[in-house]
PDB file as gemmi writes it, atoms N, CA and C in Angstrom:
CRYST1    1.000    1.000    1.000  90.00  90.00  90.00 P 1                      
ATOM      1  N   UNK A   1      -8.793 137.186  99.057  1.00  0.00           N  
ATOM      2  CA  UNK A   1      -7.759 138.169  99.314  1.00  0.00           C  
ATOM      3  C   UNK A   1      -6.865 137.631 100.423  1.00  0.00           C  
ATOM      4  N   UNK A   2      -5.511 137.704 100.303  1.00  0.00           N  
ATOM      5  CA  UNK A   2      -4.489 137.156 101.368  1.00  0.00           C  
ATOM      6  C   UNK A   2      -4.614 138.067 102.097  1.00  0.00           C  
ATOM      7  N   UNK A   3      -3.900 137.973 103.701  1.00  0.00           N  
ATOM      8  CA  UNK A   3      -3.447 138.592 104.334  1.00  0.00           C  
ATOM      9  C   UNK A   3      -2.821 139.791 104.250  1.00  0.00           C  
ATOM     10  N   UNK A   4      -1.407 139.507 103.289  1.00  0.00           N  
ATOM     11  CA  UNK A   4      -0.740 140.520 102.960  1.00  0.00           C  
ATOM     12  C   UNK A   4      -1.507 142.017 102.617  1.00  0.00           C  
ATOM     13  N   UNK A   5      -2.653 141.733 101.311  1.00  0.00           N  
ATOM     14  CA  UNK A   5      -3.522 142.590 100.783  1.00  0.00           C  
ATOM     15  C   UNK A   5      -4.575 143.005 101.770  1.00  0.00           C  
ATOM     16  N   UNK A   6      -5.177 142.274 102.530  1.00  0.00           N  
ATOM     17  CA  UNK A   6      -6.024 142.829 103.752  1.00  0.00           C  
ATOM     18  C   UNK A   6      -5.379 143.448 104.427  1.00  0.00           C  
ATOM     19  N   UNK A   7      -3.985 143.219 104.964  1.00  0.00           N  
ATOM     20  CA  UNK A   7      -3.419 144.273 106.583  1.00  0.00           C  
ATOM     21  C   UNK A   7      -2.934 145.798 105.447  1.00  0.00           C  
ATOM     22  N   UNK A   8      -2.173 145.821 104.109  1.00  0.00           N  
ATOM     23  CA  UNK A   8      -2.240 146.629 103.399  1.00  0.00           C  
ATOM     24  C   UNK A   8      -3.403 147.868 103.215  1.00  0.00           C  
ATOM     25  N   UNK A   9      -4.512 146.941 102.197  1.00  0.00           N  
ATOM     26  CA  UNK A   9      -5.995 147.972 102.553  1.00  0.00           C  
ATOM     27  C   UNK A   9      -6.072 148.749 103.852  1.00  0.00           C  
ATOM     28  N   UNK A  10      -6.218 147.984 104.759  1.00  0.00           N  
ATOM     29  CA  UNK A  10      -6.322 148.577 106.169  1.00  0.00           C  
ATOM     30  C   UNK A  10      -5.076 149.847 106.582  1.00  0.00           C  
ATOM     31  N   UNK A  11      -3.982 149.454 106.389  1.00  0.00           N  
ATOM     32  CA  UNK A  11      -3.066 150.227 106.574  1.00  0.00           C  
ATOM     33  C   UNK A  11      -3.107 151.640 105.901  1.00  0.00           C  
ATOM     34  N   UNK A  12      -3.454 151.638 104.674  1.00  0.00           N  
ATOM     35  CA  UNK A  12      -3.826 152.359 103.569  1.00  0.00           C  
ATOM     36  C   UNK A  12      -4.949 153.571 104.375  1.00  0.00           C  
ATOM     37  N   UNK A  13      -6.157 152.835 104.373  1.00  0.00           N  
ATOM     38  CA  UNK A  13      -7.714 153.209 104.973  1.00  0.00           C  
ATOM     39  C   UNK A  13      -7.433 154.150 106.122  1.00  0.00           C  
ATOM     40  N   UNK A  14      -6.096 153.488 107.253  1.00  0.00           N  
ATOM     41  CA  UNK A  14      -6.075 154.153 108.218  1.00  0.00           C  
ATOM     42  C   UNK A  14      -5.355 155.436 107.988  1.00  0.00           C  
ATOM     43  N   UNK A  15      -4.555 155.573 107.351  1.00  0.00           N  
ATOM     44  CA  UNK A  15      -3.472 156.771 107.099  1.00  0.00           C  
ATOM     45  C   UNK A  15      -4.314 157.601 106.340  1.00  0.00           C  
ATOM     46  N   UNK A  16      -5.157 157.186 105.112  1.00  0.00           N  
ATOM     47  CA  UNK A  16      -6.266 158.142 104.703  1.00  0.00           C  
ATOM     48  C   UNK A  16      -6.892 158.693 106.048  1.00  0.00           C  
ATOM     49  N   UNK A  17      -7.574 157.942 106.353  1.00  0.00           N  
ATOM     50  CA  UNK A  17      -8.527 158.534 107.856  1.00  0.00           C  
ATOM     51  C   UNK A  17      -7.288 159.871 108.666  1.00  0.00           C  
ATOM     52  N   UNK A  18      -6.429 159.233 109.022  1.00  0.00           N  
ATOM     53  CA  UNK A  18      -5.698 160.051 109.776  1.00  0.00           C  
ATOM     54  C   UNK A  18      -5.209 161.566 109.142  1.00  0.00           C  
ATOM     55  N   UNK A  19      -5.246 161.546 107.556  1.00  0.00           N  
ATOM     56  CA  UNK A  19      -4.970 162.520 106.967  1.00  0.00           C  
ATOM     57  C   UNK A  19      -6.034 163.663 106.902  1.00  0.00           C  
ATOM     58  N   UNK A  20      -7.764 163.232 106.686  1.00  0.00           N  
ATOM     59  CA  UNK A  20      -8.648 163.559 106.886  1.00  0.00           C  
ATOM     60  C   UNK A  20      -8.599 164.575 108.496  1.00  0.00           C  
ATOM     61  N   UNK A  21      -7.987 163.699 109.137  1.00  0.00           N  
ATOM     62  CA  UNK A  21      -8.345 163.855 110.619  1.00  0.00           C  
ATOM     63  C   UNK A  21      -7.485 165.823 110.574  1.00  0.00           C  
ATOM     64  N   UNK A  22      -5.938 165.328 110.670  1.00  0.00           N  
ATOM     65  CA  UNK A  22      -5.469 166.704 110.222  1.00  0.00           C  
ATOM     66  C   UNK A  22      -5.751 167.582 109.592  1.00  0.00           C  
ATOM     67  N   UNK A  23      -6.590 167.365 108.802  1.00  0.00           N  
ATOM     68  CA  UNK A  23      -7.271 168.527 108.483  1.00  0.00           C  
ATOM     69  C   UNK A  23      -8.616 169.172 108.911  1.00  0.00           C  
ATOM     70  N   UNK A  24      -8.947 168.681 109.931  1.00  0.00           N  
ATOM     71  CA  UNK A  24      -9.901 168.979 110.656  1.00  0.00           C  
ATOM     72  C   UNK A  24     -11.068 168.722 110.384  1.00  0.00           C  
ATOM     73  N   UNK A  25     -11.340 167.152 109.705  1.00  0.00           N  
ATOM     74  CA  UNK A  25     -12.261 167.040 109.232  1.00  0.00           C  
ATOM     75  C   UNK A  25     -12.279 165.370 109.637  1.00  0.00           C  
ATOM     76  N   UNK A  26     -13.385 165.177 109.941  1.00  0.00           N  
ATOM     77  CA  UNK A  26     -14.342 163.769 110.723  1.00  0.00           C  
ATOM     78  C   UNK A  26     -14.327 162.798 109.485  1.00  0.00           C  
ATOM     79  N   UNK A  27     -13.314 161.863 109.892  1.00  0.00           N  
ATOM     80  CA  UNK A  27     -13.320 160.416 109.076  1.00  0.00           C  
ATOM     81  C   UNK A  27     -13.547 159.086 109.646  1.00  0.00           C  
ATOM     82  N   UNK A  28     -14.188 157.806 109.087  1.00  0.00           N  
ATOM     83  CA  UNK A  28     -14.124 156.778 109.747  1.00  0.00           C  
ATOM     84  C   UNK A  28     -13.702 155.603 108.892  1.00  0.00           C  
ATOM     85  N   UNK A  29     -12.969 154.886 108.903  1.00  0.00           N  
ATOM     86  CA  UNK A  29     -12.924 153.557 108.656  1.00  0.00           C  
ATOM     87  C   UNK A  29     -13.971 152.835 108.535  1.00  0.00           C  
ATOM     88  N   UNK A  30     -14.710 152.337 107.665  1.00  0.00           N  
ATOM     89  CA  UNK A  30     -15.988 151.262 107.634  1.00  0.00           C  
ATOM     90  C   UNK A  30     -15.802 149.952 107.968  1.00  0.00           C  
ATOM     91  N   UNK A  31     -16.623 149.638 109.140  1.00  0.00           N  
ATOM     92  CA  UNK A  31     -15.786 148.368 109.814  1.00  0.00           C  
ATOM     93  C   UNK A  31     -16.394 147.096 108.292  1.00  0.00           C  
ATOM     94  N   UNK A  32     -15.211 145.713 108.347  1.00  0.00           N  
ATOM     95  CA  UNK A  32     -15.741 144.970 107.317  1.00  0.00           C  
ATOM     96  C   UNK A  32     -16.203 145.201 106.337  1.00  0.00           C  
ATOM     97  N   UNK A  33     -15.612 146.424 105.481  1.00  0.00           N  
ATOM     98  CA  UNK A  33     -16.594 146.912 104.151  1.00  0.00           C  
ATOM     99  C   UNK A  33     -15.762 146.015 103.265  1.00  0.00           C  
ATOM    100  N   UNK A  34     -15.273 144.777 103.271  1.00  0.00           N  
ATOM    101  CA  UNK A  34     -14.559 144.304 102.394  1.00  0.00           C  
ATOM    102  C   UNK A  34     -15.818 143.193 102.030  1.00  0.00           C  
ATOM    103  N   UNK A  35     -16.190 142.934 103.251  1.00  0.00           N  
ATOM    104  CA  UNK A  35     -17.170 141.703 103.759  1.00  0.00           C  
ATOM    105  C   UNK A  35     -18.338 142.333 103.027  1.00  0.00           C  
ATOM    106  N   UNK A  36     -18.520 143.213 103.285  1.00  0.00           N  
ATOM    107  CA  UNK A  36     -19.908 143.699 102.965  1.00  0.00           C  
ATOM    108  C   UNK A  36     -19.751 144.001 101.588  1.00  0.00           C  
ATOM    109  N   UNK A  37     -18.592 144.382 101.098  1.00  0.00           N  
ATOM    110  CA  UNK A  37     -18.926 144.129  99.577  1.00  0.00           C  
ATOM    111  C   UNK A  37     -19.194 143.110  98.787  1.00  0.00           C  
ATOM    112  N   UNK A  38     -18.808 141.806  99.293  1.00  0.00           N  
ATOM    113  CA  UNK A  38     -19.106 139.902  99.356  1.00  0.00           C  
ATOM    114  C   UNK A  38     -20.640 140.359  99.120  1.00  0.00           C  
ATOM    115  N   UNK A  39     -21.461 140.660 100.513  1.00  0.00           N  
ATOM    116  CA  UNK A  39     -22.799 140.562 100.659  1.00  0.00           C  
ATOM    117  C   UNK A  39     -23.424 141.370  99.469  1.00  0.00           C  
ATOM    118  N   UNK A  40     -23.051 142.523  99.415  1.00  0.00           N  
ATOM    119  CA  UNK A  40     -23.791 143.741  98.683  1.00  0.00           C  
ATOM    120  C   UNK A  40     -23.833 143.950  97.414  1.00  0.00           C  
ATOM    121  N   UNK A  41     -22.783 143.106  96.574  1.00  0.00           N  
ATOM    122  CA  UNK A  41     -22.588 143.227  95.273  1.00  0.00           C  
ATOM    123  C   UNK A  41     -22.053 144.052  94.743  1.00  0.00           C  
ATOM    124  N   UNK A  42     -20.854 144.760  95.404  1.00  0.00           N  
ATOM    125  CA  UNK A  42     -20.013 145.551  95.097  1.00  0.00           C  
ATOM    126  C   UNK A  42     -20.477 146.840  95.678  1.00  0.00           C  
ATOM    127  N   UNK A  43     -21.574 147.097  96.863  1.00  0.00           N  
ATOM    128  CA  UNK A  43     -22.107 148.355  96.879  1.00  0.00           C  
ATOM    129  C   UNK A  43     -21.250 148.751  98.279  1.00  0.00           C  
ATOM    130  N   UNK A  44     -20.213 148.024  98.670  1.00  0.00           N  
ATOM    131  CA  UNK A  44     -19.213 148.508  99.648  1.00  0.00           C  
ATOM    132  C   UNK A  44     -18.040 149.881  99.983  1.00  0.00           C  
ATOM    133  N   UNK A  45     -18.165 150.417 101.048  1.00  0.00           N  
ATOM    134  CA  UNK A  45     -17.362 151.365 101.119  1.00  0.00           C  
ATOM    135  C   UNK A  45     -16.160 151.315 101.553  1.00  0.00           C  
ATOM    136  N   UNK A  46     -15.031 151.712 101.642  1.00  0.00           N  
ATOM    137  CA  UNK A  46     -14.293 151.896 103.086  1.00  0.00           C  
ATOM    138  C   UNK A  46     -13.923 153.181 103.833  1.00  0.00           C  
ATOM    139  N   UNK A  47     -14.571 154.315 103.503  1.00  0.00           N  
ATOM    140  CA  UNK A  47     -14.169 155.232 104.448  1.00  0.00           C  
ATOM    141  C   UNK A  47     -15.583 156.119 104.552  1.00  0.00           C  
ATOM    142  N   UNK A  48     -15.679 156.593 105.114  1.00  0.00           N  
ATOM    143  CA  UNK A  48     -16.619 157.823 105.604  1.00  0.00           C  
ATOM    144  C   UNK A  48     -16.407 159.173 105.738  1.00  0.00           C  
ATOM    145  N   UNK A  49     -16.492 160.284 105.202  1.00  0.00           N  
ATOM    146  CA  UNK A  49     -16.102 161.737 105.173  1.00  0.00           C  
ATOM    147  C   UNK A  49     -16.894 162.421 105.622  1.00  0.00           C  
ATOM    148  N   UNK A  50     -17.509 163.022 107.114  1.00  0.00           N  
ATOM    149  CA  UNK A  50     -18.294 163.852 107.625  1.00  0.00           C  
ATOM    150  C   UNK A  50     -17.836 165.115 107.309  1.00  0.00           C  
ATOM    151  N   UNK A  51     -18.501 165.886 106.021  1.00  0.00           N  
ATOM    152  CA  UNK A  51     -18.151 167.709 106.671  1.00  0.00           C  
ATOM    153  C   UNK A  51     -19.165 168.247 107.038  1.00  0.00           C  
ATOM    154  N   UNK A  52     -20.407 167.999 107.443  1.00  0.00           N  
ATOM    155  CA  UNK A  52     -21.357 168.856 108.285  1.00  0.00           C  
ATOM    156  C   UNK A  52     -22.338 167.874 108.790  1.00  0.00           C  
ATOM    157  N   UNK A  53     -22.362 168.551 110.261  1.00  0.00           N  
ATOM    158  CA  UNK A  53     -23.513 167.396 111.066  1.00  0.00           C  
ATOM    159  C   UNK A  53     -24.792 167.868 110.634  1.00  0.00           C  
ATOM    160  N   UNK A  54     -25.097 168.453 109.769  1.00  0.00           N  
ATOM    161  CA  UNK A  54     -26.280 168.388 108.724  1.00  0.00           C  
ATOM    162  C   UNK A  54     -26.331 167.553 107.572  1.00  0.00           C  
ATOM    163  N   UNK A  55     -25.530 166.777 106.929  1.00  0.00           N  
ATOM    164  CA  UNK A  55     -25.149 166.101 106.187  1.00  0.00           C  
ATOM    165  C   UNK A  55     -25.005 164.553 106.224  1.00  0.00           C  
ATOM    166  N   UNK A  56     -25.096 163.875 105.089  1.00  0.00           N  
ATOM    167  CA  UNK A  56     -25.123 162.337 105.495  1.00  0.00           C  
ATOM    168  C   UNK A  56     -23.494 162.484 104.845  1.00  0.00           C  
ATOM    169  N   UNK A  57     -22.878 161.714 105.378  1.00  0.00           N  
ATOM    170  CA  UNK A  57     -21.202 160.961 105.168  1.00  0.00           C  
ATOM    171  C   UNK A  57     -21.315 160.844 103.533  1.00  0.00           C  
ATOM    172  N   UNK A  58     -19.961 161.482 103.161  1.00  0.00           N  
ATOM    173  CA  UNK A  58     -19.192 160.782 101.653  1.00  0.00           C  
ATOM    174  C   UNK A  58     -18.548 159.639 101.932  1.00  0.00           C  
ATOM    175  N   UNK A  59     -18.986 158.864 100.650  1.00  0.00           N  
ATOM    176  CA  UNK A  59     -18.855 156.875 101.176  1.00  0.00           C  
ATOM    177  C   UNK A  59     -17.506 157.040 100.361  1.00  0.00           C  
ATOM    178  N   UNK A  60     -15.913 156.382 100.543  1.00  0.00           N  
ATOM    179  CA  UNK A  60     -14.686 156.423  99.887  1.00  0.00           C  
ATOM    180  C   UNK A  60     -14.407 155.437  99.493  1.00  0.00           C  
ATOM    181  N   UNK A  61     -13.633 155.006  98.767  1.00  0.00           N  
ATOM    182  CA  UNK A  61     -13.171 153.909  97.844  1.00  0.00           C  
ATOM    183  C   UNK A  61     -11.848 153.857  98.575  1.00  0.00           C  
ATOM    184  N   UNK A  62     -10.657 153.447  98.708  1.00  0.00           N  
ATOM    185  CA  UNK A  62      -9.558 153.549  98.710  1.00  0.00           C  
ATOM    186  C   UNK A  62      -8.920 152.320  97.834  1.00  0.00           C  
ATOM    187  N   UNK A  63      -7.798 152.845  97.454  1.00  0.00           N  
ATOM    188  CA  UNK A  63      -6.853 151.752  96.708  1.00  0.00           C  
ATOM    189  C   UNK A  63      -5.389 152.138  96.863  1.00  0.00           C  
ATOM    190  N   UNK A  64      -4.664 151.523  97.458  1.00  0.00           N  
ATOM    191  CA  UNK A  64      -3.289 151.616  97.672  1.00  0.00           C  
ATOM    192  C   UNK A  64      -2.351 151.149  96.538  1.00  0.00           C  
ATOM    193  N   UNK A  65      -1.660 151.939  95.936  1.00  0.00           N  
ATOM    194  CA  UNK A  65      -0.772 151.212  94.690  1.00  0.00           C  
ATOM    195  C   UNK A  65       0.676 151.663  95.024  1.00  0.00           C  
ATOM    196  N   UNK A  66       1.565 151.131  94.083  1.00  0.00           N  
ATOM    197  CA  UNK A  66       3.063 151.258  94.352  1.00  0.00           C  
ATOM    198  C   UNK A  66       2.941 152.685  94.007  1.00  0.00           C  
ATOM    199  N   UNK A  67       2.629 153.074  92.401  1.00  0.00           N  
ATOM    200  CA  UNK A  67       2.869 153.651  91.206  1.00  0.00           C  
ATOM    201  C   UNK A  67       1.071 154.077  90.743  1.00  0.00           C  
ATOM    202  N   UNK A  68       0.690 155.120  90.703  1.00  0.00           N  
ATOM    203  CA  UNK A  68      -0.390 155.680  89.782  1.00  0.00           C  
ATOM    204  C   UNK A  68       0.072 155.634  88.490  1.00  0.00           C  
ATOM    205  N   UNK A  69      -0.655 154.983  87.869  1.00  0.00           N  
ATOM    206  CA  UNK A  69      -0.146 155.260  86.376  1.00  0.00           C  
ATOM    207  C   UNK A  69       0.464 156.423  85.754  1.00  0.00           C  
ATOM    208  N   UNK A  70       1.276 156.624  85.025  1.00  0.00           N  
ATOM    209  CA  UNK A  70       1.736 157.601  84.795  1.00  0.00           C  
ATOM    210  C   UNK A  70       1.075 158.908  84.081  1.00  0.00           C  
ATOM    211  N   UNK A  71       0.288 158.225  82.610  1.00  0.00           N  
ATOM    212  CA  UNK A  71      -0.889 159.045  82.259  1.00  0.00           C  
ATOM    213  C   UNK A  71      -2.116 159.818  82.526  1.00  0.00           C  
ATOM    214  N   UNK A  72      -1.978 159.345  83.808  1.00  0.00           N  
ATOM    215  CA  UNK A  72      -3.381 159.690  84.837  1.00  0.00           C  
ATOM    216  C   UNK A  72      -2.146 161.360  85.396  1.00  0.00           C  
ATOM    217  N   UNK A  73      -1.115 160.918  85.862  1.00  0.00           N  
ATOM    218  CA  UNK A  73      -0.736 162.052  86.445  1.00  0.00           C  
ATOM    219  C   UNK A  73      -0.085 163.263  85.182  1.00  0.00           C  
ATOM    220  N   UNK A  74       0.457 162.829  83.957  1.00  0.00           N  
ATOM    221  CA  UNK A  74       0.553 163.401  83.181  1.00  0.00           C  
ATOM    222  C   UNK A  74      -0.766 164.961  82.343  1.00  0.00           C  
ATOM    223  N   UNK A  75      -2.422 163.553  82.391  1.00  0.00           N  
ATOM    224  CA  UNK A  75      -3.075 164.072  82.160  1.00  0.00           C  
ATOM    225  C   UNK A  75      -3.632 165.207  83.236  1.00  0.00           C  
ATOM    226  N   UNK A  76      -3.752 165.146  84.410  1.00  0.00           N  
ATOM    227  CA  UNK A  76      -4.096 166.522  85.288  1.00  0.00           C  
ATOM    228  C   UNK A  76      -2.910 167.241  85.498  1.00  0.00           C  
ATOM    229  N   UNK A  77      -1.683 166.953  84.959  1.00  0.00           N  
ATOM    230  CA  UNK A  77      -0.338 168.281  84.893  1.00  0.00           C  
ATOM    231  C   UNK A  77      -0.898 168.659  86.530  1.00  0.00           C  
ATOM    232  N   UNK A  78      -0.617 170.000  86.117  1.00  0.00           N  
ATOM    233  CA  UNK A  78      -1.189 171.255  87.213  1.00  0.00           C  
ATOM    234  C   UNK A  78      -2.276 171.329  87.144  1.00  0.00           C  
ATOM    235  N   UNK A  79      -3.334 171.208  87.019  1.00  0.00           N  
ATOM    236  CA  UNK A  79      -4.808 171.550  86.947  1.00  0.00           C  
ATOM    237  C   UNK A  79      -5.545 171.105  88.010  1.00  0.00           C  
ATOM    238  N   UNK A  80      -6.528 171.705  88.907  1.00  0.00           N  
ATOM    239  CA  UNK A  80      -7.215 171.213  89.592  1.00  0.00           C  
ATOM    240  C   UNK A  80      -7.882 169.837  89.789  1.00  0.00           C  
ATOM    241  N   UNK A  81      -8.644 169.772  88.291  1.00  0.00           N  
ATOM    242  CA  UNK A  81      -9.162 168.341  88.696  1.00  0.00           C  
ATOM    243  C   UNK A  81      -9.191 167.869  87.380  1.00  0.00           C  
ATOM    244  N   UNK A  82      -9.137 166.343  86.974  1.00  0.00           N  
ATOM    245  CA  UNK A  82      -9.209 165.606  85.727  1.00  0.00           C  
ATOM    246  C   UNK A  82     -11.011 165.155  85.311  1.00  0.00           C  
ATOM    247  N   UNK A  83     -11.221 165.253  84.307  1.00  0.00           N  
ATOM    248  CA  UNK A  83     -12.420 164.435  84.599  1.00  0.00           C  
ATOM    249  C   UNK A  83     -11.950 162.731  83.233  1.00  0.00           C  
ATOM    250  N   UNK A  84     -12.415 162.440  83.423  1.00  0.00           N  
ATOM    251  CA  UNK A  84     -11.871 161.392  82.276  1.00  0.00           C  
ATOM    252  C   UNK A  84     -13.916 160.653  81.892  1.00  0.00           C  
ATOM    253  N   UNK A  85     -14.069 160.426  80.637  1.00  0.00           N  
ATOM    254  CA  UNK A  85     -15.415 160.169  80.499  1.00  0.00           C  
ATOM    255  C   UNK A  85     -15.642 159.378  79.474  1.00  0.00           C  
ATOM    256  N   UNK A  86     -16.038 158.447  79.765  1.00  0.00           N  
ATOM    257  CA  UNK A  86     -16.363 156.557  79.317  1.00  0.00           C  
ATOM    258  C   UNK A  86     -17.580 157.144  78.149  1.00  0.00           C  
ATOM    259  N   UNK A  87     -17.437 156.376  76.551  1.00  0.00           N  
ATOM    260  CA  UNK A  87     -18.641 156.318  76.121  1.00  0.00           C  
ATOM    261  C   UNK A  87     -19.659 156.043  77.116  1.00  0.00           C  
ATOM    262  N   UNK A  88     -20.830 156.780  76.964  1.00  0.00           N  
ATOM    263  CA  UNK A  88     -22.190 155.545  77.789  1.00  0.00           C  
ATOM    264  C   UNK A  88     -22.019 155.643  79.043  1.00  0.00           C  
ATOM    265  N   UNK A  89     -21.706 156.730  80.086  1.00  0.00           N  
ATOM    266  CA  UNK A  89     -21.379 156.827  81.307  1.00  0.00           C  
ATOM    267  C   UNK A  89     -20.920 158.311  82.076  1.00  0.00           C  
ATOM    268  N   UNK A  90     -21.288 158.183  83.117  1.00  0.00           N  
ATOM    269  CA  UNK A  90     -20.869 159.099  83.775  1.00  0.00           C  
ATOM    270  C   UNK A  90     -19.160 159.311  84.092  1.00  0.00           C  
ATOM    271  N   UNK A  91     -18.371 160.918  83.926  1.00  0.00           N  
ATOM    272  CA  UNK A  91     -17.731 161.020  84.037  1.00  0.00           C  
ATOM    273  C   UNK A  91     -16.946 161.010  85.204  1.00  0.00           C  
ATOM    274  N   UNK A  92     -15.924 160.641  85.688  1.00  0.00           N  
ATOM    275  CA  UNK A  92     -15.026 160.400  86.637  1.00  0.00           C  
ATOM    276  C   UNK A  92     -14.062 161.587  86.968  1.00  0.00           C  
ATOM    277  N   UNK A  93     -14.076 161.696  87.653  1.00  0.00           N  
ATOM    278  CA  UNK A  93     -13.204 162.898  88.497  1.00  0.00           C  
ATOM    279  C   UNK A  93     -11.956 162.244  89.141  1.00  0.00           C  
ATOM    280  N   UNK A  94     -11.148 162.840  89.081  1.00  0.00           N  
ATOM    281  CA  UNK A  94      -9.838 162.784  89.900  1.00  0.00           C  
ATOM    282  C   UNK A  94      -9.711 164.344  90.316  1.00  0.00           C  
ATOM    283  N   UNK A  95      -9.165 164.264  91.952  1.00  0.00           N  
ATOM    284  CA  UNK A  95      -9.127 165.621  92.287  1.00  0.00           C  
ATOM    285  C   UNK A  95      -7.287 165.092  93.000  1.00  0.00           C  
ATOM    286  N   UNK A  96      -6.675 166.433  92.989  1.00  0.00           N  
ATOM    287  CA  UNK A  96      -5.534 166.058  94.072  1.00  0.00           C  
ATOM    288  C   UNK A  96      -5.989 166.348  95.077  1.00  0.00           C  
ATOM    289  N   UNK A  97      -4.798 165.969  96.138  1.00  0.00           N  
ATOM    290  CA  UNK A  97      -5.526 166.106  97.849  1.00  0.00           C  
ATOM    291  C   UNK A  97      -5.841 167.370  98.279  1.00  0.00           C  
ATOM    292  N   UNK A  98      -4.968 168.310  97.345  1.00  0.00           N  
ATOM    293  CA  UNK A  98      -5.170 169.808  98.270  1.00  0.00           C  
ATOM    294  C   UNK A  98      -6.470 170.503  98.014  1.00  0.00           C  
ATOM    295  N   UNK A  99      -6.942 170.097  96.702  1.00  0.00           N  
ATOM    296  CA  UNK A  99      -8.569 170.218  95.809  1.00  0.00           C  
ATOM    297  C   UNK A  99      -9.280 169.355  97.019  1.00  0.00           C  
ATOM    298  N   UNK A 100      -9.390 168.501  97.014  1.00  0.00           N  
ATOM    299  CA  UNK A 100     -10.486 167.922  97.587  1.00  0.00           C  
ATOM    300  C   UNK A 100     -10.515 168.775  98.747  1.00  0.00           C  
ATOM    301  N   UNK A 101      -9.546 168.489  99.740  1.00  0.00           N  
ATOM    302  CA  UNK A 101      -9.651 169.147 101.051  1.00  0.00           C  
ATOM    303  C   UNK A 101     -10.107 170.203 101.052  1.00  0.00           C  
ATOM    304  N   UNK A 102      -9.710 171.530 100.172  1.00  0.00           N  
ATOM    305  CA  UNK A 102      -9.977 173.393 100.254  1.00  0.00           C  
ATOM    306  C   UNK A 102     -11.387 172.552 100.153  1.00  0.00           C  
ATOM    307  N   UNK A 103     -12.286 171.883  98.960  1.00  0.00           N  
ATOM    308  CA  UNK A 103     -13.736 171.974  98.830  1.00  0.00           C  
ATOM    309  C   UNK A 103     -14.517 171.291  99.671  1.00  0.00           C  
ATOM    310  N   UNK A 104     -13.816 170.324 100.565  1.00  0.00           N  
ATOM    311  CA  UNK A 104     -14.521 170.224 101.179  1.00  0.00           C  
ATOM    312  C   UNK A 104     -14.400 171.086 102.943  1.00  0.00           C  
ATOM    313  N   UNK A 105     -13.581 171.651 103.274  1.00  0.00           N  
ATOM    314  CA  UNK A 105     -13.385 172.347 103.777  1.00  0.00           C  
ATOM    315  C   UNK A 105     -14.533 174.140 104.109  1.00  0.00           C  
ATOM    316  N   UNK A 106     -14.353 174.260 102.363  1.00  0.00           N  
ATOM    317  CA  UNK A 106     -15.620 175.384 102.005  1.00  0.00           C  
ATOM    318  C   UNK A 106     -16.953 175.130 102.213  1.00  0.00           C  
ATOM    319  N   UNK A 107     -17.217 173.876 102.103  1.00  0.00           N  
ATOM    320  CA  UNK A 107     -18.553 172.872 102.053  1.00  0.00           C  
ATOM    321  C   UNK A 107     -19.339 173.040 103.787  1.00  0.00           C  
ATOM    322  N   UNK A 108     -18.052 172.858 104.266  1.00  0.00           N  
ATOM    323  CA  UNK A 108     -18.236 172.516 105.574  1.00  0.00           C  
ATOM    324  C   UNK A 108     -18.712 174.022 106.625  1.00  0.00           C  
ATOM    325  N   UNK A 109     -18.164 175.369 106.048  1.00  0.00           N  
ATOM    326  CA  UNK A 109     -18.357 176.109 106.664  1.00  0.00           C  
ATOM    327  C   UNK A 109     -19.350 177.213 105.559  1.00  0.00           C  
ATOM    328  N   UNK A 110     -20.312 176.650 104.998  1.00  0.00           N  
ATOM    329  CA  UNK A 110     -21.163 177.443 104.335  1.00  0.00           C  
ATOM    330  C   UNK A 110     -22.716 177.226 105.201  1.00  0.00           C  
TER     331      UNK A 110                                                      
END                                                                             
């Protein structure tokens, strides 16, 4: 991975975190999870989502793009959340930001 794409990720990772943060909710950056995905075999994170200090951290993916595909946003219209589901596999969720946040938000004060 060049430079360009590493200070990007990072840039990305941090503005997620910071968005987290505004909403009153405990995020971290995973130091070297790029590295550690080298070591781990893809079992790397880059962000951390604390909503209760009873709770172990949601591990995040991030990916920074120009453009989301268009079909991806077509297919959840207005709707809360997409699920999209692979023969032979578990289904995938897409949530928008304001979904994720209200639930985890609710999560946090139950």
């Amino acid at each position: 991975m060049g430079k360009f794409q590493r200070d990007k990720g990072a840039r990305v990772e941090r503005a997620i975190v910071n968005l987290f943060k505004d909403e009153g909710l405990h995020a971290e950056r995973v130091p070297l999870s790029e590295a550690a995905k080298g070591l781990r075999m893809g079992e790397g994170h880059d962000i951390d989502v604390y909503i209760s200090k009873n709770l172990p951290p949601l591990c995040g993916e991030i990916k920074g793009r120009k453009e989301i595909p268009k079909y991806i946003k077509e297919w959840l219209g207005d709707n809360d959340f997409l699920l999209i589901k692979e023969d032979r596999a578990s289904p995938l969720a897409v949530l928008p930001w304001r979904v994720l946040i209200d639930l985890l938000l609710r999560c946090r004060n139950v």
